[in-house]
N, C-alpha and C positions, 0 to 999 in steps of 0.2 A: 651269900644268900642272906638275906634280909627279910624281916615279920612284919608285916603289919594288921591292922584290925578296921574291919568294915561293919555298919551297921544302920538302921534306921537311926541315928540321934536325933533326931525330933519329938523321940518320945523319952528321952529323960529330958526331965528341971536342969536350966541352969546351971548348978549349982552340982547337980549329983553328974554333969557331961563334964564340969571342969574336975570330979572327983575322980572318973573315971579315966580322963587322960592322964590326971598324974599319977595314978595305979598303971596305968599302961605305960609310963616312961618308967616309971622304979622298977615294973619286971623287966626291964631290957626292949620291951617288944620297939620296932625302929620307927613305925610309920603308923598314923591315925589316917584316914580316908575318911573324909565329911563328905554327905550326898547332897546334890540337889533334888529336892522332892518338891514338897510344896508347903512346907514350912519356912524352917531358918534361912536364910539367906547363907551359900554356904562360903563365899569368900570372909563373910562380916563374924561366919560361925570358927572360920580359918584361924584369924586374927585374933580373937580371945582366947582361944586354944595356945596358941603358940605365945601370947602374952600370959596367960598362966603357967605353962612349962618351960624346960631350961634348954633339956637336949631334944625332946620328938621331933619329930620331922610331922607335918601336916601336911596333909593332901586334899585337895576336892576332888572327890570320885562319882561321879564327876559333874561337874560345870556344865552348863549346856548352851551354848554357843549361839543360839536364839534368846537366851536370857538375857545378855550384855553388849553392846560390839563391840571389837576386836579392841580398838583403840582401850576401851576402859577391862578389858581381859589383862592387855601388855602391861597397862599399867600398874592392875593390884599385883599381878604378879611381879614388878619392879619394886614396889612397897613393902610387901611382905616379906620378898625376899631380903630386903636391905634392911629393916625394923627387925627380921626375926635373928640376921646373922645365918643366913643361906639354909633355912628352914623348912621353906615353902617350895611343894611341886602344885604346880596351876596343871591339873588333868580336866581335859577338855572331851564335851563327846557331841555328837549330833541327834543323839535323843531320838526320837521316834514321831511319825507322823501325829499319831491321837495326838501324844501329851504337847507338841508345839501349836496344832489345833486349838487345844484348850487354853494358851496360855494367849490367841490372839496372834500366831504368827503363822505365814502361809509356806507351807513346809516344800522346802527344794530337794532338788538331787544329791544326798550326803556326799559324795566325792567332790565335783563341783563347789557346792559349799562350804564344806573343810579347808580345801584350797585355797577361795579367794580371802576367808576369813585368816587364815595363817600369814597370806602373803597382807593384809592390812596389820596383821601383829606385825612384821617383820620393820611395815613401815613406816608405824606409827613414831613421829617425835614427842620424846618425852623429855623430859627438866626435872631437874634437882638430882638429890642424891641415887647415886646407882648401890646395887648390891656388891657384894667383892668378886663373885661370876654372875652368869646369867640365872636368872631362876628356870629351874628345867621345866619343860612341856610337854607333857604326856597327853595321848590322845587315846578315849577307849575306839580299838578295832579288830573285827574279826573275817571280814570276806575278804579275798585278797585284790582287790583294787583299792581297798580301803586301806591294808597291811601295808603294801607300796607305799602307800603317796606317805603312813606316817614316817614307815621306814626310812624314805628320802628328805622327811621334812624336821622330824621332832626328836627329844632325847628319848624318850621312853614311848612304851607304850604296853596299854592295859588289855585284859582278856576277860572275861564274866561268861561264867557256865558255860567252860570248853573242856573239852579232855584233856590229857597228856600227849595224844597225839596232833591235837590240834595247836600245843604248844611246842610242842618239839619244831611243826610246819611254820608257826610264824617265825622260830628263835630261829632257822635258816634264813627268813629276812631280812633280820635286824643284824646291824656290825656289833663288833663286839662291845662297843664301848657304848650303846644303848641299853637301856633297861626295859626287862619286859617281866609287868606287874600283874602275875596269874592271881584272880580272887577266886576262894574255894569256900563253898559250904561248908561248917562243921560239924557235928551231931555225935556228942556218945550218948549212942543208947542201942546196945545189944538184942532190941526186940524188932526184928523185918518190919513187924504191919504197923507198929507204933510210929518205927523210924521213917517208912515211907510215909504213913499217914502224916506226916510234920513236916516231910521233903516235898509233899505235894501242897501243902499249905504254903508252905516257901517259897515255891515257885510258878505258883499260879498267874503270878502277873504275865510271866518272860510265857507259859508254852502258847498263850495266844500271839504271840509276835511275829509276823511273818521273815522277818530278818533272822531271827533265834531260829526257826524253820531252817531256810537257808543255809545255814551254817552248822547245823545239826544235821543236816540231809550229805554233806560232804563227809560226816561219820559214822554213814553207815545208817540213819535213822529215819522214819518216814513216818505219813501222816497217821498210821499206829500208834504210833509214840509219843504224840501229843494229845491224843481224843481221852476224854475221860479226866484230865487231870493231870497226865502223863502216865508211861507205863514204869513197869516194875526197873528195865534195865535203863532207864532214860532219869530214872530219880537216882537210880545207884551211882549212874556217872555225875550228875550235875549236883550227889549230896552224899560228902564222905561221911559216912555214917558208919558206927560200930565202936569197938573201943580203941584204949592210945594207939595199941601197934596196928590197926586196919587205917585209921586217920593219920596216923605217919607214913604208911607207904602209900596212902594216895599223896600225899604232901611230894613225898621225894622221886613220884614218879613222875612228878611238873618239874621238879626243881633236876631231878635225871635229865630231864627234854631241853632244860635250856633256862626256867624260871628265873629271875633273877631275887623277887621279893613275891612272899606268897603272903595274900593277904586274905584273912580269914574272916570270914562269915561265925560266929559262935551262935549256932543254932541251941536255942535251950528249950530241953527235953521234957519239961514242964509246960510249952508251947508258952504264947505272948511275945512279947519286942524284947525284954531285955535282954542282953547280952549273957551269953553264957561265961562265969569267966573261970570255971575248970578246964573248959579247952583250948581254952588260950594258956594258961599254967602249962600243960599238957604239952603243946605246940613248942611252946618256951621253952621247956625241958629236953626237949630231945637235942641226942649229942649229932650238930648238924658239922662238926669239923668229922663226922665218918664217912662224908658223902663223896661217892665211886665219881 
């Protein structure tokens, strides 16, 4: 089982994101996941990351596949993985209707598009130096036609604001020798209305999504569960909140189902973007060679 740490970095400087990564290589933690949003560029964000640290692993969590085509996908992932010394995971996802809208692109049928986009990585000819393996390709997916094709297609793959049983569902997909990259809220803070009131602010973007719908309605949850902000039992699954030992056994009740690297969200209980980084301390600490 493998850490890693997830976050808006768009909003630190420069300077305080390259600080932050190598605070997050010196604790151990294994994997940094850079977003695409609509700031940094996050292959460009990849590469100064992994050229300021020695050991992290860098990830884009993810890439959005309307942003680049495939051919120049294959290739930063051929680059970075061969400059970093097999460093770099290229995670890819298909984003959502609105935001490929806005970004000027006319949005298709995610299975479909996944597909033909994978099979142009596959085909693309590239030149020059290769890395010493392939650089892995993870795909974010959570309906199961989408779990298929990545399970049939790619080394990993990612999960965002799912249960423990929706992880335990996909790790029955995936063979053994794939990785499946559960990202988890994190929150210490001992107070219910505090910590939902933070859990709701955190996930305001995803409960309007009809896809998040979707895939929430397979656990038991329905359009109760989204109106308002979300409800009580809908922010408790999708935001460990409480203190270490409540945030460790939601941790190992992903990493129980199948998890392979649980990447954290550090919700901080002050509210705002920065990163929280007692809970990632916290995370780090726990003794994970006890797991059943």
């Amino acid at each position: 089982m493998t850490i890693g740490v997830m976050f808006n970095t768009d909003r630190l400087a420069g300077e305080d994101l390259v600080s932050f990564a190598r605070r997050v290589e010196e604790a151990g933690i294994d994997t940094m996941w850079v977003p695409e949003l609509f700031g940094r560029e996050p292959i460009a964000a990849a590469a100064w990351l992994l050229a300021a640290t020695d050991r992290l692993r860098v990830a884009t969590g993810i890439a959005n596949v309307y942003a680049r085509d495939a051919v120049a996908a294959s290739a930063a992932a051929r680059t970075l993985g061969e400059l970093s010394g097999d460093r770099f995971v290229l995670g890819l996802g298909v984003s959502n209707a609105g935001l490929v809208g806005m970004r000027g692109h006319t949005w298709e049928p995610p299975l479909s598009k996944l597909a033909a986009y994978l099979d142009e990585m596959q085909a693309a000819q590239l030149a020059g130096p290769a890395p010493s393996r392939v650089t892995p390709v993870h795909v974010a997916a959570h309906g199961p036609k989408m779990v298929e094709l990545v399970a049939a297609r790619c080394d990993g793959l990612s999960t965002y604001l799912q249960s423990p049983e929706h992880t335990a569902l996909v790790r029955s997909s995936l063979s053994e020798g794939q990785e499946l990259n559960v990202t988890q809220m994190c929150l210490l803070c001992d107070d219910p209305v505090e910590a939902r009131r933070l859990g709701r602010k955190a996930i305001a973007f995803y409960v309007g999504l009809d896809y998040y719908h979707r895939a929430w309605r397979t656990q038991g949850f329905d359009e109760s569960d989204w109106a308002g902000g979300g409800s009580d039992r809908l922010v408790d699954m999708l935001v460990a909140w409480g203190d270490e030992h409540t945030i460790e056994a939601r941790l190992r009740a992903h990493t129980d189902a199948g998890a392979n690297e649980m990447v954290i969200i550090p919700l901080n209980p002050a509210g705002g973007g920065e990163p929280h980084w007692p809970v990632l301390e916290a995370v780090v600490s726990m003794n994970w060679s006890d797991e059943i």
